[in-house]
C-alpha positions as CSV (number, residue, x, y, z in Angstrom):
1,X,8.5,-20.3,-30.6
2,X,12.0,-20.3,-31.7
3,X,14.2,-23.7,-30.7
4,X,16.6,-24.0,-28.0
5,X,20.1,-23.8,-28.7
6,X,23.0,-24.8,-26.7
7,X,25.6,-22.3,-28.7
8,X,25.7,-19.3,-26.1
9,X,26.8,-17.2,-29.1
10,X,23.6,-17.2,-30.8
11,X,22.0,-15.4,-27.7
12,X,19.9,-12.4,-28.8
13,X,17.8,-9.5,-26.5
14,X,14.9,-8.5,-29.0
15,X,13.9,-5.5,-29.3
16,X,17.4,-3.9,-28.8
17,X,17.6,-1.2,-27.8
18,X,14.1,-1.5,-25.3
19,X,12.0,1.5,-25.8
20,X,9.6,0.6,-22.9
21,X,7.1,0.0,-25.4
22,X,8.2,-2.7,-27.6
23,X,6.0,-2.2,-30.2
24,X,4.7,-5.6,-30.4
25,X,1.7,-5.7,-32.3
26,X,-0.6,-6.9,-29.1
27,X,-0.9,-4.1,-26.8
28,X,-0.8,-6.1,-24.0
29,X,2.7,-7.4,-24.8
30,X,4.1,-3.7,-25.4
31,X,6.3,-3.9,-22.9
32,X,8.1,-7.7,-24.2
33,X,11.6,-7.7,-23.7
34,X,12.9,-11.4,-24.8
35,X,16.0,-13.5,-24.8
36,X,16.2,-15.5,-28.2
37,X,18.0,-18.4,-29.2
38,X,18.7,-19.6,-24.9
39,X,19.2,-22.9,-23.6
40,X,16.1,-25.0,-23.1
41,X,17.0,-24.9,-19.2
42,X,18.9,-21.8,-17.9
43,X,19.2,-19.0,-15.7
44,X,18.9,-15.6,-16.9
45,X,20.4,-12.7,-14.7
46,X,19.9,-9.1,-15.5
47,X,22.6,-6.7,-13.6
48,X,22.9,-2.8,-14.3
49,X,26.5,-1.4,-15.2
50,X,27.4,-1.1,-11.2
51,X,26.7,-5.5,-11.7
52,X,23.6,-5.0,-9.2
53,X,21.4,-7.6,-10.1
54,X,18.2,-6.3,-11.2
55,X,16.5,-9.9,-11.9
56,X,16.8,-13.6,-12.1
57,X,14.8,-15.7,-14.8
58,X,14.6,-19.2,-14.4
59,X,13.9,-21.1,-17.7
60,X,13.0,-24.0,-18.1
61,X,10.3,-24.2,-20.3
62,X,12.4,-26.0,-23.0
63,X,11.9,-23.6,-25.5
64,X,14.6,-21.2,-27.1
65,X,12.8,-18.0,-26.2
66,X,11.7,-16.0,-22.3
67,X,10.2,-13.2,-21.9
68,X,11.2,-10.5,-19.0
69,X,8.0,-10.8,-17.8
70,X,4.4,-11.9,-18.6
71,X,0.9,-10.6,-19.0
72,X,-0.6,-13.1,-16.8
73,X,2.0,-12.3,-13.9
74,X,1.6,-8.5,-14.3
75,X,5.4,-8.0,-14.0
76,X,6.5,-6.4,-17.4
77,X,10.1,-5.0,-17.0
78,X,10.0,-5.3,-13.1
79,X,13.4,-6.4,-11.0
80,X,13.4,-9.2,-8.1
81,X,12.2,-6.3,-5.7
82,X,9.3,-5.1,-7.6
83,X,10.6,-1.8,-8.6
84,X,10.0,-0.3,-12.3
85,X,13.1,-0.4,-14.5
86,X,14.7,2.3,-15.0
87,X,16.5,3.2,-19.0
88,X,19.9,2.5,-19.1
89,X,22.9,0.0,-20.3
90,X,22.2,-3.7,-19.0
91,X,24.3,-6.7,-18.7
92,X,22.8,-10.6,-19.2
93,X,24.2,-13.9,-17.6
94,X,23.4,-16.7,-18.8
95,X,24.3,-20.1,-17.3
96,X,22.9,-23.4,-19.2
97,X,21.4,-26.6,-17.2
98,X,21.2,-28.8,-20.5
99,X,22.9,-31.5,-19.6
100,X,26.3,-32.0,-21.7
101,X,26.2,-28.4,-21.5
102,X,26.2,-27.5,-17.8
103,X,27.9,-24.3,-16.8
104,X,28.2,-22.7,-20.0
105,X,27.6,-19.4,-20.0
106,X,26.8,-16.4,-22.1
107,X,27.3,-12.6,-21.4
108,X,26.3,-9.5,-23.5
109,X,24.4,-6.6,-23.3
110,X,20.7,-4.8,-24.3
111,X,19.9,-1.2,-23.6
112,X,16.6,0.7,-22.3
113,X,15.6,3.6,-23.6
114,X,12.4,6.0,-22.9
């Protein structure tokens, strides 16, 4: 697992662009979406173009890396109302807790593809 980092800039969405199957090796994490190099505490929001929030990630694992998702949970690529994603250009928030770094944000953008 990749560390945290407090430098919003170094944000990355891997694989990007999403083909709905990631092609992670594991079959069971074929459809992975992850944000690399995040804040060890932080929200995650996922909005489409329109800025509807699709989904809200809370992180605070400590780690630099979270998954869209999880095998145990059963809710690869699903929004907050339990609908499928659909392909298409999406924007990321993300707001830091780390203290010293409160508020900080980063915004960018990943894309989903069939």
């Amino acid at each position: 697992e990749p560390a945290p980092s407090n430098v919003q800039g170094n944000v990355r969405v891997v694989p990007n662009p999403f083909r709905q199957v990631s092609g992670f090796p594991d079959p069971a994490e074929n459809k992975r979406l992850a944000f690399v190099n995040i804040p060890g505490s932080c929200t995650i929001r996922i909005y489409t173009l329109a800025l509807d929030l699709v989904r809200t990630l809370e992180h605070t694992g400590g780690g630099g890396i979270q998954t869209w998702g999880s095998q145990a949970g059963q809710n690869y690529m699903l929004t907050d109302f339990a609908q499928n994603v659909q392909p298409g250009i999406y924007i990321y928030h993300i707001e830091s807790h780390v203290a010293g770094h409160e508020g900080e944000t980063s915004v960018g953008k990943f894309a989903i593809i069939k």
